[in-house]
N, C-alpha and C positions, 0 to 999 in steps of 0.2 A: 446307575440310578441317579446320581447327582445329576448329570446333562440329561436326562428326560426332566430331572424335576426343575432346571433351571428353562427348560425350553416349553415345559408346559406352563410354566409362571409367565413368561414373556407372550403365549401364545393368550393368556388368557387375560390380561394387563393389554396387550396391543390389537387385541383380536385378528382377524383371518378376511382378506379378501375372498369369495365363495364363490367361484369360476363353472359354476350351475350344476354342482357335482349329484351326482343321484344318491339316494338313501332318504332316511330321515331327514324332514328338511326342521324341526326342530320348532323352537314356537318363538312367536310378537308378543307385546305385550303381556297384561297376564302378572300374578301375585308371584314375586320372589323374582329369583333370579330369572333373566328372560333375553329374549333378543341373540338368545345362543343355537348352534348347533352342536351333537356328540360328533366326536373326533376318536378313533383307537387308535394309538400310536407306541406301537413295541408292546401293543397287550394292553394299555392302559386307558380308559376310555375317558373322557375328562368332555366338558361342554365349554367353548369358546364362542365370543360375541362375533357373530356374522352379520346381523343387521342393524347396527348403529353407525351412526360418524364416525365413532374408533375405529372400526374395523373397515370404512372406507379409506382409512390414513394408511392403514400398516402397512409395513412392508412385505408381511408373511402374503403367503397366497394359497389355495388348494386349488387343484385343477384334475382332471378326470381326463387319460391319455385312449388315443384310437384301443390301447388293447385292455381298456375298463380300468387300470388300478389307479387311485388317486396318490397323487403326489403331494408334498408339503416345501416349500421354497418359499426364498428371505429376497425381496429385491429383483424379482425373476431373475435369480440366480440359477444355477443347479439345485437338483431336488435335497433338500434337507433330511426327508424321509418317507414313507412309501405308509402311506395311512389307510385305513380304512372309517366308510363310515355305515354305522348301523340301520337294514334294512328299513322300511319303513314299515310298522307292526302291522300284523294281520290283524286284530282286533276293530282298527282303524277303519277296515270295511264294511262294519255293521252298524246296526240301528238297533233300538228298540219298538217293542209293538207298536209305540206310538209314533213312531220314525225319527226318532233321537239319535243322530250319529254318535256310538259311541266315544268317538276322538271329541265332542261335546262337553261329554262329563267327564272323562281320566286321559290324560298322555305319557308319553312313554318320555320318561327322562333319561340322561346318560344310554344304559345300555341294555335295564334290564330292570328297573323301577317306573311302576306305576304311578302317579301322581294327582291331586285331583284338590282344585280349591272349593269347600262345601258352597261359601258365602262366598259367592265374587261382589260381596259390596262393604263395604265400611263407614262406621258413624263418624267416619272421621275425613274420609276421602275427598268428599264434593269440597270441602272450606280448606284451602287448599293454605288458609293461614294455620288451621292445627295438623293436616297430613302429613303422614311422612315424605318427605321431598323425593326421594327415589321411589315411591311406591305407580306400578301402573294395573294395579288392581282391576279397575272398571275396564280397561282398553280393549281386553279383549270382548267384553261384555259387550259393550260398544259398537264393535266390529260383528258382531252376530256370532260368533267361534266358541262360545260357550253358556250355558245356562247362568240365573240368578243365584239358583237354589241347586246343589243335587241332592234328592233326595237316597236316604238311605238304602232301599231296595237299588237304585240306579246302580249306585255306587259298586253295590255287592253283585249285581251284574255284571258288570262292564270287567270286577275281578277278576272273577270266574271266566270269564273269556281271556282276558290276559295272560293268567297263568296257564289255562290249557292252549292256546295258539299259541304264544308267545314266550311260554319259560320265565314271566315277571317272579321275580326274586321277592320283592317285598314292596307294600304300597305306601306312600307318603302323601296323608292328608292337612292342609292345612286351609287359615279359615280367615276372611277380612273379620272384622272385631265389630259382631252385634249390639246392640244397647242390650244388653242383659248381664246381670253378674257373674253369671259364668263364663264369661268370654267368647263363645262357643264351648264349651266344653261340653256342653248336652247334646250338641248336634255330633260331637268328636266321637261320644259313647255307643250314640243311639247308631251312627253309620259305622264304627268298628264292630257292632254287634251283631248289624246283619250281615257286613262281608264276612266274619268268622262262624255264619251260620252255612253258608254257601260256600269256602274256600280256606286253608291253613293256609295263612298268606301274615310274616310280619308287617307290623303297620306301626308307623311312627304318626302321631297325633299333635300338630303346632298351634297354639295358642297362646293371647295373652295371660298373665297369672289369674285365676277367678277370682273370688273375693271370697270364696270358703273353701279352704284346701281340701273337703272333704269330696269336691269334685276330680281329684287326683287317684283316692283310690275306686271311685267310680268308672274313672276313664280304665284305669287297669282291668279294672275287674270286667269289663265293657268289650276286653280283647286288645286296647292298646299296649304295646309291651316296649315302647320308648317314645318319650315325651322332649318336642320340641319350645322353648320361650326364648323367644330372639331378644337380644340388647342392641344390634347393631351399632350402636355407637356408645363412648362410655364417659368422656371426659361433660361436665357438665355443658359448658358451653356449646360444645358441639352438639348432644344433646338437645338442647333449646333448639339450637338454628334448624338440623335436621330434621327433628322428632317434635315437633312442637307440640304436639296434643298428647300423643304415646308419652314424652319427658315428663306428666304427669305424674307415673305411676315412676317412684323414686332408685337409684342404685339398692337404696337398702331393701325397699320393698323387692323387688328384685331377686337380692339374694335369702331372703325372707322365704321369696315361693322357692325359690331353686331349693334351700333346705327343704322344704313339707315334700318337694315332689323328689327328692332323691330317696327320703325316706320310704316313699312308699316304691317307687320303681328300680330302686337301685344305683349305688354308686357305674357311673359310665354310661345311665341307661339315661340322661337328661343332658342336654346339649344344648348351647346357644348358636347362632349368628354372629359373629362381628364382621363388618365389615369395614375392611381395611381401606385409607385413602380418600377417608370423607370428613380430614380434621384433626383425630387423633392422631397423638405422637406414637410411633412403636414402642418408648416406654411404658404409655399408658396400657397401651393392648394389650405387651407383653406381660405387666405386674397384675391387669384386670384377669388374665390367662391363668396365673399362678393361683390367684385368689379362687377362681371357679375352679379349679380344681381341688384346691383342698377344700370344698363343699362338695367333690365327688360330681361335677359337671363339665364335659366336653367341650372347650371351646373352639368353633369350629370357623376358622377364621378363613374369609373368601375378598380376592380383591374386588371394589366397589365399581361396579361396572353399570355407565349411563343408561338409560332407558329410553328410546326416544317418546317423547310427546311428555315427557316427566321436566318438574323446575329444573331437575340436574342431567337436563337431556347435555348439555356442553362442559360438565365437571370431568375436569380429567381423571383418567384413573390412575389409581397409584404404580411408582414406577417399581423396574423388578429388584432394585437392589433396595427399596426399601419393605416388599414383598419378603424379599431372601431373609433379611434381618428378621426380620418376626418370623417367619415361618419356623428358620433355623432354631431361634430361642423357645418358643411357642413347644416345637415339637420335643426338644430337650426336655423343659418339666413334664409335659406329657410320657417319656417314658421315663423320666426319675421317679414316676408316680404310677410307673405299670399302667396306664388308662388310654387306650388304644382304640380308632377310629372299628377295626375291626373286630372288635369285643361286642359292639350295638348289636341288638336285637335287627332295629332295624332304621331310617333316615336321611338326613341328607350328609350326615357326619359318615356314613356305613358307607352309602354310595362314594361319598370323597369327589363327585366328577367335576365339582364346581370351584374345587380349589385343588393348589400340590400339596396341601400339605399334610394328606397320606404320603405323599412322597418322602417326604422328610424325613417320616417318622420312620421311614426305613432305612434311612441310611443310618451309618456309624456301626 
């Protein structure tokens, strides 16, 4: 376990040359982590950067041989290991009445998660002085590959297709950040309502904190059964430079919601973002790590991986031994504290594909 989780850190820190291998070709652009493809490797399915500068640098490579199986190799060396990658879903080939590709409104993340941003726009995105510097929100919007808006019914369609073609495990909705005091968290309720009317499917719900915690047990009660609030970044400074509009809303405030919304969804059932490699020290990470957990929150820490058409399209990403250091530590209080990625109902902490450190937390 240690050399899959040392070689999937490196894979994901250096990303992957992508020698036109068939499967899921994975997404551009687009809210959260992006610019990746899923990779299985020894059972383990994780998403690495294939379409950025990184991953034109690396040394790694996949390539797909006359007798179909894809290989994984460092330097066109010999094969490092013998990978697979996930079909590309069946769902993907439908529309709706109104001829809406469903790959429009939800994608297939990792291996077996649904995914789908409500709002692909943010009050913060166009002024690119208060944006978050890594965010490519709008790009796919852009590029015509997805709607403004998915409406709720869409949404609980496109499900229900998923899980019966496809075996989707659980869906992950998250949302750019409307000018309204809920932060989305009305659009979170009203679309976990209709998919759990039409499908038993967990669904984890990401938003910024609202302004009246009572949209917390709303969201539960709506059919979400784990709630995501990302910090991505913790130390003030970094903060500012990163997060200029988002660094608004304070550390304390912060854990302020993370308390209201543990209370109502459950210790392990609320999970942050950090991402590692955009400024903070791994002390800060690792002590920010400690601290969310004894408020009963998952810190779900992924290395910080460029976007292209983003200010931080050319920021390097963090290297793997400063990766190994936090992951190692990170995942230490995570089990001196029992609170384990596979406990979630359901998200991006459950899925684990975008970081090793479910790996981690396996070993010892």
């Amino acid at each position: 376990m240690a050399d899959l989780a040392r070689l999937v850190t490196e894979l994901q820190v250096q990303g992957v040359v992508d020698g036109a291998v068939a499967g899921n070709q994975g997404r551009r652009g687009g809210a959260g982590p992006s610019d990746h493809r899923a990779l299985t490797i020894e059972g383990t399915t994780v998403m690495v950067p294939v379409y950025n500068a990184l991953s034109r640098q690396s040394p790694y490579s996949i390539d797909q041989g006359a007798d179909g199986q894809v290989r994984l190799a460092a330097d066109a060396g010999a094969p490092l290991a013998r990978v697979e990658t996930p079909a590309e879903p069946r769902f993907y080939g439908l529309t709706t009445a109104e001829g809406i590709p469903y790959r429009s409104i939800a994608l297939m993340h990792g291996k077996s998660v649904l995914a789908t941003t409500l709002l692909q726009t943010c009050i913060r995105f166009r002024d690119r002085s208060q944006s978050c510097q890594f965010c490519a929100i709008e790009q796919s919007l852009e590029a015509g590959r997805t709607l403004v808006r998915k409406t709720p019914e869409q949404v609980a369609e496109v499900a229900e297709a998923a899980v019966r073609l496809d075996g989707i495990s659980q869906l992950v909705m998250t949302t750019g950040t409307p000018n309204s005091e809920d932060r989305g968290a009305r659009l979170m309720a009203e679309t976990a309502a209709a998919v759990k009317a039409r499908v038993a499917i967990p669904i984890q719900g990401q938003c910024e904190p609202p302004e009246d915690p009572i949209w917390y047990r709303r969201m539960k009660e709506a059919g979400i059964d784990s709630l995501g609030m990302h910090l991505e970044v913790v130390e003030e400074e970094v903060r500012r430079r990163i997060l200029p509009g988002k660094s608004e809303l304070t550390l304390e405030r912060y854990e302020q919601a993370f308390a209201e919304a543990v209370a109502v969804f459950g210790r392990g059932q609320v999970s942050t973002y950090l991402l590692a490699g955009l400024g903070d020290s791994a002390a800060s990470l690792i002590a920010c790590s400690g601290r969310l957990i004894e408020i009963g929150v998952y810190p779900f820490v992924v290395p910080f991986v460029p976007i292209a058409g983003t200010p931080l399209a050319d920021h390097p990403a963090p290297s793997t031994a400063f990766m190994i250091e936090v992951y190692t530590e990170v995942a230490k209080l995570l089990k001196a504290s029992n609170m384990r990625s596979d406990q979630m109902a359901a998200g991006c902490a459950k899925c684990g594909a975008c970081s090793a450190l479910s790996l981690f937390e396996q070993e010892g």
